[in-house]
C-alpha positions as a Markdown table, in Angstrom:
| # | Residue | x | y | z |
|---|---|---|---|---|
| 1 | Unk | -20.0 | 29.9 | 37.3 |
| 2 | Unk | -18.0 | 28.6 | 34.5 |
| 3 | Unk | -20.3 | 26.3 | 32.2 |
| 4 | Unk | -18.2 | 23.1 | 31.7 |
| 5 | Unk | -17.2 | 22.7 | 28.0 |
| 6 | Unk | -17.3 | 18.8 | 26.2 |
| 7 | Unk | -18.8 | 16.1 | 26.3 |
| 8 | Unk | -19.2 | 13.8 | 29.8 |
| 9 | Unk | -20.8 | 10.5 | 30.2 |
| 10 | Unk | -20.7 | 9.0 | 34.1 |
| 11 | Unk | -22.2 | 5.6 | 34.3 |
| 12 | Unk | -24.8 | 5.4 | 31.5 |
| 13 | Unk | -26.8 | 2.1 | 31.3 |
| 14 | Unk | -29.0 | 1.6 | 28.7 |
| 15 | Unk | -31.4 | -1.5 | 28.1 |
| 16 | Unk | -33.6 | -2.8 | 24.4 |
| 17 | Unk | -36.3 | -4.3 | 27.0 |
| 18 | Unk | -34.4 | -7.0 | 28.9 |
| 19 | Unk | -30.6 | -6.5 | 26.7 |
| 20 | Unk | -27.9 | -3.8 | 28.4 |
| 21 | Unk | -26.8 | -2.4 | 25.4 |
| 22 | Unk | -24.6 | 0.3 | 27.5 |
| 23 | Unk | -23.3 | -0.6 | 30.9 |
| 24 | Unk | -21.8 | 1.8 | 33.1 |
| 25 | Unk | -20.2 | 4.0 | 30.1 |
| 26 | Unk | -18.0 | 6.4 | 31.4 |
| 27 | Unk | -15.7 | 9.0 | 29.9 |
| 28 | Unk | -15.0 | 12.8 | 28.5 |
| 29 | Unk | -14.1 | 14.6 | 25.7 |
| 30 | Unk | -12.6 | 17.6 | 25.7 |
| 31 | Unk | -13.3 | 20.4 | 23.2 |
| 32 | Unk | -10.9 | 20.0 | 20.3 |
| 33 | Unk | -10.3 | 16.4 | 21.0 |
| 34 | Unk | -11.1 | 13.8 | 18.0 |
| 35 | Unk | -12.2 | 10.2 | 19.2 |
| 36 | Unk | -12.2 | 7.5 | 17.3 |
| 37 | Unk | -15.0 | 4.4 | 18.7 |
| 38 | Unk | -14.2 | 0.7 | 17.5 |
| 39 | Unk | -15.4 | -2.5 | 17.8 |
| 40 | Unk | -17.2 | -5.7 | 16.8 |
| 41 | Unk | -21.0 | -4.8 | 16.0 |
| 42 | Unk | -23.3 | -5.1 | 18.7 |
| 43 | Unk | -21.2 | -4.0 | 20.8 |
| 44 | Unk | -23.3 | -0.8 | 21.5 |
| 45 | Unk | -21.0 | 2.1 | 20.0 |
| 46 | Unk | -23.5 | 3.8 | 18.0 |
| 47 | Unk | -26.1 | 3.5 | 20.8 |
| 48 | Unk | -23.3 | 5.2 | 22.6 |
| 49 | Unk | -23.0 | 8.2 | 20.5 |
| 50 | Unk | -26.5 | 8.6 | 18.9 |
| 51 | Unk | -27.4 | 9.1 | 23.3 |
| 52 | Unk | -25.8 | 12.3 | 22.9 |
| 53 | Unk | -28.2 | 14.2 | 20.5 |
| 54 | Unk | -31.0 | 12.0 | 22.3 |
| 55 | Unk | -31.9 | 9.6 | 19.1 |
| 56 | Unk | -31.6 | 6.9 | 21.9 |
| 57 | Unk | -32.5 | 7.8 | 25.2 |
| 58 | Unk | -30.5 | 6.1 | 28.6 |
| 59 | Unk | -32.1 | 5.0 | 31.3 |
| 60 | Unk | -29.7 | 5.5 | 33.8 |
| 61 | Unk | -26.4 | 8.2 | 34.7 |
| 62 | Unk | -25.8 | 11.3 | 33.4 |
| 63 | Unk | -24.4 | 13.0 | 29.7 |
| 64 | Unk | -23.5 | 16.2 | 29.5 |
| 65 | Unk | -22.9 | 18.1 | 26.2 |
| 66 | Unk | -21.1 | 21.9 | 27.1 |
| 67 | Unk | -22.5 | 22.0 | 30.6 |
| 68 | Unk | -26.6 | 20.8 | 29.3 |
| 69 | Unk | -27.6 | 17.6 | 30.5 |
| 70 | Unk | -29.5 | 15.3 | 27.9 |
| 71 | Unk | -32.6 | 14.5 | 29.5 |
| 72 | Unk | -36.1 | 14.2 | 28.9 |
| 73 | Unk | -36.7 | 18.3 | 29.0 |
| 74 | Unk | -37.0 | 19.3 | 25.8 |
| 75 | Unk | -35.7 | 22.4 | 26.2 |
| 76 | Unk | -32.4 | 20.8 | 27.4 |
| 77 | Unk | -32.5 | 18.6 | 23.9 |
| 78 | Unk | -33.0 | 21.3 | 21.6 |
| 79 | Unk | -30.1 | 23.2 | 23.5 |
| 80 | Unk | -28.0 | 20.1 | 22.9 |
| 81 | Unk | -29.1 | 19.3 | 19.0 |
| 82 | Unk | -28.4 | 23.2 | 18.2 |
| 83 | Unk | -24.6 | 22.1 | 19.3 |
| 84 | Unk | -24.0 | 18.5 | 17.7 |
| 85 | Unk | -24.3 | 17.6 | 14.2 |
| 86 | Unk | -24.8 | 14.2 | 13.3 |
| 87 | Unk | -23.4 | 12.3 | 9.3 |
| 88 | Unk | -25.4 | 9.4 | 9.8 |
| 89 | Unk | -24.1 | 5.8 | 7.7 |
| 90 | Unk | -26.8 | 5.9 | 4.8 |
| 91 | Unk | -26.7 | 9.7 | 4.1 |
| 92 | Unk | -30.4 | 10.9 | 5.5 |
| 93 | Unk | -30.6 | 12.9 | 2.3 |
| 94 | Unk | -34.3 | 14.7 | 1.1 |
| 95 | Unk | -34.2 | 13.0 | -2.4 |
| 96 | Unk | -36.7 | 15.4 | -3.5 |
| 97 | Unk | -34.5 | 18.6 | -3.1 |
| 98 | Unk | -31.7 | 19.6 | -4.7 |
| 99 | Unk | -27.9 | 19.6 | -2.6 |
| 100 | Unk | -28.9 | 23.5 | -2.4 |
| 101 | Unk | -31.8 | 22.8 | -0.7 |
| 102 | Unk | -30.7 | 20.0 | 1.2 |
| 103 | Unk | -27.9 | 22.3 | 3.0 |
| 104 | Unk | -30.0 | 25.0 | 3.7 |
| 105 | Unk | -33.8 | 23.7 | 4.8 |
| 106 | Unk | -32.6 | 23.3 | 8.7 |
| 107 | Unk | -30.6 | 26.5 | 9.3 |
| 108 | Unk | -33.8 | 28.2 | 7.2 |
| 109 | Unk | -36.3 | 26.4 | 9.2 |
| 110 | Unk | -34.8 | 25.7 | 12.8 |
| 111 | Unk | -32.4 | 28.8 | 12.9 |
| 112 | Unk | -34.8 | 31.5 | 10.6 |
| 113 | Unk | -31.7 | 32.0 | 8.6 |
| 114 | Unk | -32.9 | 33.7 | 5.5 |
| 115 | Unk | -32.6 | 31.9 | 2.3 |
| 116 | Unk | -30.4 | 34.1 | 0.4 |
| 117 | Unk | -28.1 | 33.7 | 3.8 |
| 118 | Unk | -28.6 | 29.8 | 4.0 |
| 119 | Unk | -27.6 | 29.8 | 0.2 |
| 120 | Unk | -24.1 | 31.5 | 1.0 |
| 121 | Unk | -23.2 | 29.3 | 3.8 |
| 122 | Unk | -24.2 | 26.3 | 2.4 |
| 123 | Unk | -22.5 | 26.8 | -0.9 |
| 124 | Unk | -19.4 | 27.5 | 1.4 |
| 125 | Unk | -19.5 | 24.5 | 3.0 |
| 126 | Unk | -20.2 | 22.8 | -0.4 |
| 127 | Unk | -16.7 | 24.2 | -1.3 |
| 128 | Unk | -15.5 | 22.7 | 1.9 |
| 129 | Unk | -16.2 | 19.2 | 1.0 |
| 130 | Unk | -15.6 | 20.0 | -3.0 |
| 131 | Unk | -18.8 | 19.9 | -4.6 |
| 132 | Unk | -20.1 | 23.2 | -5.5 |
| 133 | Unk | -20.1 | 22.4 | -9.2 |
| 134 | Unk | -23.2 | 19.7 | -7.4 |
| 135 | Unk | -25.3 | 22.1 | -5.8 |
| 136 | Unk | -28.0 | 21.8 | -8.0 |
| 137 | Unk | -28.2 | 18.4 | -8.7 |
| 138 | Unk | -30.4 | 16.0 | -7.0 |
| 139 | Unk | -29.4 | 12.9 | -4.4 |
| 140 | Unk | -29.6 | 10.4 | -7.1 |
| 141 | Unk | -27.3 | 11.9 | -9.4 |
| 142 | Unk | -24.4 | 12.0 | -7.0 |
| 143 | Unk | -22.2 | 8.5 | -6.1 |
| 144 | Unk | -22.3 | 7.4 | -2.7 |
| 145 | Unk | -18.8 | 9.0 | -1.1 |
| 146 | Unk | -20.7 | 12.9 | -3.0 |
| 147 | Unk | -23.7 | 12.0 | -0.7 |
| 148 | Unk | -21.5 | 11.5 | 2.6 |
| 149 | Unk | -19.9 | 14.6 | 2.0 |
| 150 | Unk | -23.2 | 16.2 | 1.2 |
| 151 | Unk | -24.4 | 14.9 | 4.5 |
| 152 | Unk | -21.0 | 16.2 | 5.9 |
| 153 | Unk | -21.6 | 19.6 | 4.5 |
| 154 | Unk | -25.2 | 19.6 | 5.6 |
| 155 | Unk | -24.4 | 18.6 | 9.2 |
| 156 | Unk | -22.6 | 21.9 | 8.9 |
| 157 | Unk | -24.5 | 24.1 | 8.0 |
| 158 | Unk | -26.2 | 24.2 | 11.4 |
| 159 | Unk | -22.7 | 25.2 | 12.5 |
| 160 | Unk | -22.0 | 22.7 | 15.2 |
| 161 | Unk | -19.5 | 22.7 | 17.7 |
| 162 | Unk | -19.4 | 18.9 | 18.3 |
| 163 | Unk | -20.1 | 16.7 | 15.1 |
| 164 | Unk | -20.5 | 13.0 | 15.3 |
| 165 | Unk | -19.6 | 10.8 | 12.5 |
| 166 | Unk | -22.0 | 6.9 | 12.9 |
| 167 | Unk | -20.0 | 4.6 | 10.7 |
| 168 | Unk | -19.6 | 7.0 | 7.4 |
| 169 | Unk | -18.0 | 4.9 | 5.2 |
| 170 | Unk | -19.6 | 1.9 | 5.5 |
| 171 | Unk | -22.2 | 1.9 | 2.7 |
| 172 | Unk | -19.5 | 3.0 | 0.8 |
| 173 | Unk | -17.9 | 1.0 | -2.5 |
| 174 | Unk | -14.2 | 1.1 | -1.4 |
| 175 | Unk | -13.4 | 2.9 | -4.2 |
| 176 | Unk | -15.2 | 5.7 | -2.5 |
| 177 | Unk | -14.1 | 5.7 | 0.9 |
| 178 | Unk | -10.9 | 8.0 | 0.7 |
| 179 | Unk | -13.0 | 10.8 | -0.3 |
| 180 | Unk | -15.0 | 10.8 | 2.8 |
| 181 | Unk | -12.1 | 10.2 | 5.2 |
| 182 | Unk | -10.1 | 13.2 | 3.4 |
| 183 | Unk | -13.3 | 15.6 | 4.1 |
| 184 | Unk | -13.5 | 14.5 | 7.9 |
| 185 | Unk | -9.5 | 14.5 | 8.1 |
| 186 | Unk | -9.7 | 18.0 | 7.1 |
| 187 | Unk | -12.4 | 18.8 | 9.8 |
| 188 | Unk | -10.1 | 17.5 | 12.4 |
| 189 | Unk | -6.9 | 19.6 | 11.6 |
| 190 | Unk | -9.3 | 22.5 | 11.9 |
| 191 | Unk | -10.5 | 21.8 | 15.2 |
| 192 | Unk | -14.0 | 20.3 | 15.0 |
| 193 | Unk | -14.4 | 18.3 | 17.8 |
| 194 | Unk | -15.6 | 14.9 | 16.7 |
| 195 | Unk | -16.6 | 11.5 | 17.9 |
| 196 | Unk | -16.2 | 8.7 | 15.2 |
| 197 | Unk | -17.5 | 5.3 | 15.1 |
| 198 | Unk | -16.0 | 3.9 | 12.3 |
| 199 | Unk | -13.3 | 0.2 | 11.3 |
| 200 | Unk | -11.2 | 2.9 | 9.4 |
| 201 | Unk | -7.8 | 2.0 | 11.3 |
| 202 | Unk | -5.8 | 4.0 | 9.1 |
| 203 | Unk | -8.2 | 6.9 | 10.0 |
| 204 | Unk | -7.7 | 6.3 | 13.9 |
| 205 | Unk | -3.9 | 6.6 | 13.4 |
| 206 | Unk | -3.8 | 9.6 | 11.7 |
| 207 | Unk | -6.7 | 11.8 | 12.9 |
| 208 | Unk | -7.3 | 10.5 | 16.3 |
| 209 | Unk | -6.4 | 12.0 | 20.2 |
| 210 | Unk | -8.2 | 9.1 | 21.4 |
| 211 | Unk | -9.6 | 5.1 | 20.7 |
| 212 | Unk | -12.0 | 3.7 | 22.6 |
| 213 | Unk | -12.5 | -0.1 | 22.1 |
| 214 | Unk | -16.1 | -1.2 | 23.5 |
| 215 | Unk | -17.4 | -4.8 | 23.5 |
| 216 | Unk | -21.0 | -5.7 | 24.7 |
| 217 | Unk | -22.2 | -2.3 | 25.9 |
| 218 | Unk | -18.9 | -1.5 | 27.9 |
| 219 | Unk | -15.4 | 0.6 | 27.4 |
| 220 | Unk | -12.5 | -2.2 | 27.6 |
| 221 | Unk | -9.8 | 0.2 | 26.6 |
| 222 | Unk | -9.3 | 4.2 | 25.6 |
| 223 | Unk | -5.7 | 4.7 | 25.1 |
| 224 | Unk | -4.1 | 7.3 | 22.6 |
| 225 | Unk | -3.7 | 5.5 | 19.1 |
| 226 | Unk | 0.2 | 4.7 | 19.1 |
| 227 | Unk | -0.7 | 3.2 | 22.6 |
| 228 | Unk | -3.8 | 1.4 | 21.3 |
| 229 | Unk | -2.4 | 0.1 | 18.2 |
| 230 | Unk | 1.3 | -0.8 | 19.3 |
| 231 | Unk | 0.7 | -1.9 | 23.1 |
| 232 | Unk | -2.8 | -2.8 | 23.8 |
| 233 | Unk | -3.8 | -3.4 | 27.6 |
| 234 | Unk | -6.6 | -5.9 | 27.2 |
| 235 | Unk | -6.3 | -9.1 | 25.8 |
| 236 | Unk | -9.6 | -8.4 | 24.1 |
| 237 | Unk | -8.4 | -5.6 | 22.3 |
| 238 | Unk | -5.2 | -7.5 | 21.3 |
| 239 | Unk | -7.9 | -10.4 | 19.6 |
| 240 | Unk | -10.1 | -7.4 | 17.9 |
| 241 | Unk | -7.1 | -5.7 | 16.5 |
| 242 | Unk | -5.3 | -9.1 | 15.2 |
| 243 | Unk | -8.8 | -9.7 | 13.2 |
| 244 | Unk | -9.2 | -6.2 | 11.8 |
| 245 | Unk | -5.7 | -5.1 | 11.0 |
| 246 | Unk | -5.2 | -8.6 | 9.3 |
């Protein structure tokens, strides 16, 4: 039997003691497909995505990541983590290791990849994100939009087939910003699939298949971005935009 591909959630509740910080989350994504999360904060959208590698665990319905259900086996876990990378919003760097080093200690450690191997793929996807000449510098020599795409390059390293993307640019100086969303809009035209919370609008318009609006732990609209943007459904979309876009 065919293993289904993507990423499903059916129903997912999730509770912080007595708070439902995801109720009755429901929807797919299909390999290929780049979609964009927004919303006010609280509203549970990185508790959404950081249940698919299992950072947060749900207590109720199912997600499925390429046919693997996230659970509480660990075998199912490390199955799913070998297939999602993660570019969290404040980098996650080793400050005591070089950008080398930083790329290559998981797929040298986790995968056995040997280091003269490690050191070819991760200076590769150093050249991805444009930073090569950084490679042997350390996190505190770099600005804050060199880090994300450190992070970036990092995350893929492990060679994912899903990568999720928790607010990037938000500890960025504005200055900074472009940089990032110019790496990840260049991951999207080649195919990544990618979930991104971010408030980047422009972002959703360009890169986007899909933009799901949440507010207090539940979807209120997924609609395709000219759709979203030019004729939302839900009145509380309409509000969140006319803040956001103004």
């Amino acid at each position: 039997m065919t293993r289904a591909l993507g990423i499903t959630f059916d129903k997912v509740n999730k509770w912080y003691g007595r708070m439902h910080v995801l109720r009755d989350v429901s929807f797919s994504v299909a390999p290929g497909e780049k979609i964009v999360v927004c919303g006010p904060s609280g509203s549970g959208k990185s508790t959404m995505i950081r249940c698919i590698n299992r950072l947060e665990e749900h207590q109720s319905g199912t997600i499925t990541v390429n046919g693997v259900e996230v659970n509480d086996q660990r075998r199912n876990v490390d199955q799913v983590r070998r297939q999602v990378g993660m570019v969290f919003q404040n980098f996650n760097l080793y400050p005591h290791l070089s950008i080398l080093d930083n790329c290559t200690v998981a797929p040298r450690w986790v995968r056995n990849i040997p280091r003269a191997e490690a050191e070819e793929r991760a200076m590769h996807y150093l050249e991805r994100v444009r930073i090569p000449d950084q490679a042997h510098k350390y996190p505190s020599q770099l600005s804050g939009g060199q880090q994300q795409r450190v992070a970036i390059a990092r995350s893929l390293c492990m060679q994912p087939e899903i990568i999720l993307f928790d607010e990037p640019t938000s500890a960025l100086d504005p200055e900074l910003v472009r940089e990032v969303l110019d790496t990840m809009v260049s991951l999207a035209e080649d195919g990544m699939t990618m979930i991104c919370v971010t408030h980047e609008m422009g972002f959703a318009r360009q890169v986007a298949d899909r933009v799901i609006f949440m507010d207090r732990g539940a979807i209120v609209e997924s609609a395709a971005p000219d759709d979203f943007f030019r004729n939302p459904r839900e009145e509380r979309t309409r509000l969140f935009l006319s803040q956001i876009l103004h």
